[in-house]
C-alpha positions, -999 to 999 in steps of 0.1 A, spaced: -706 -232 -462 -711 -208 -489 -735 -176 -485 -761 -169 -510 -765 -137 -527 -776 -123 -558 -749 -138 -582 -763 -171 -568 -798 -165 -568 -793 -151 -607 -777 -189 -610 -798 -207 -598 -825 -190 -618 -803 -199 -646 -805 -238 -634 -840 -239 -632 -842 -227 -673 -821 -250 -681 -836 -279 -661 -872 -271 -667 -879 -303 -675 -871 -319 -643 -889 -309 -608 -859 -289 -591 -865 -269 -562 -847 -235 -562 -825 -247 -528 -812 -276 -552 -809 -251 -581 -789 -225 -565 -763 -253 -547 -757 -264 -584 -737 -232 -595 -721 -229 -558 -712 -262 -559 -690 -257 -602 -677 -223 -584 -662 -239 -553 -647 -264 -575 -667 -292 -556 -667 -328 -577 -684 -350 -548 -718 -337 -527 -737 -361 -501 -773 -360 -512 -804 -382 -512 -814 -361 -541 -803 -372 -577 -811 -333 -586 -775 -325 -573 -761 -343 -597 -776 -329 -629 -741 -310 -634 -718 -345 -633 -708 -337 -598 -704 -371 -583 -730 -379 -555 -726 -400 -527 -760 -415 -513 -771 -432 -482 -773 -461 -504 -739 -464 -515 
């Protein structure tokens, strides 16, 4: 678990700029920079969003 300040917030604003042409909510937005800060290469998500960065996701499908 990670808590979410201001430096996070600031990146996920960056995120959503970057990504503006995809529908990304600001939870998904903010996880992306918290996810490239705690060094995190695989995330559990049902939400191809997650993986806009090249962190590898692992799905319910898989």
């Amino acid at each position: 678990m990670a808590a979410v300040g201001g430096e996070e917030q600031t990146g996920g604003i960056r995120m959503l700029r970057k990504f503006a042409d995809q529908d990304l909510s600001l939870t998904d937005a903010v996880g992306l920079p918290v996810m490239a800060v705690q060094r995190i290469n695989a995330c559990w998500s049902t939400d191809r969003h997650l993986g806009l960065t090249g962190v590898a996701l692992v799905t319910d499908e898989q």
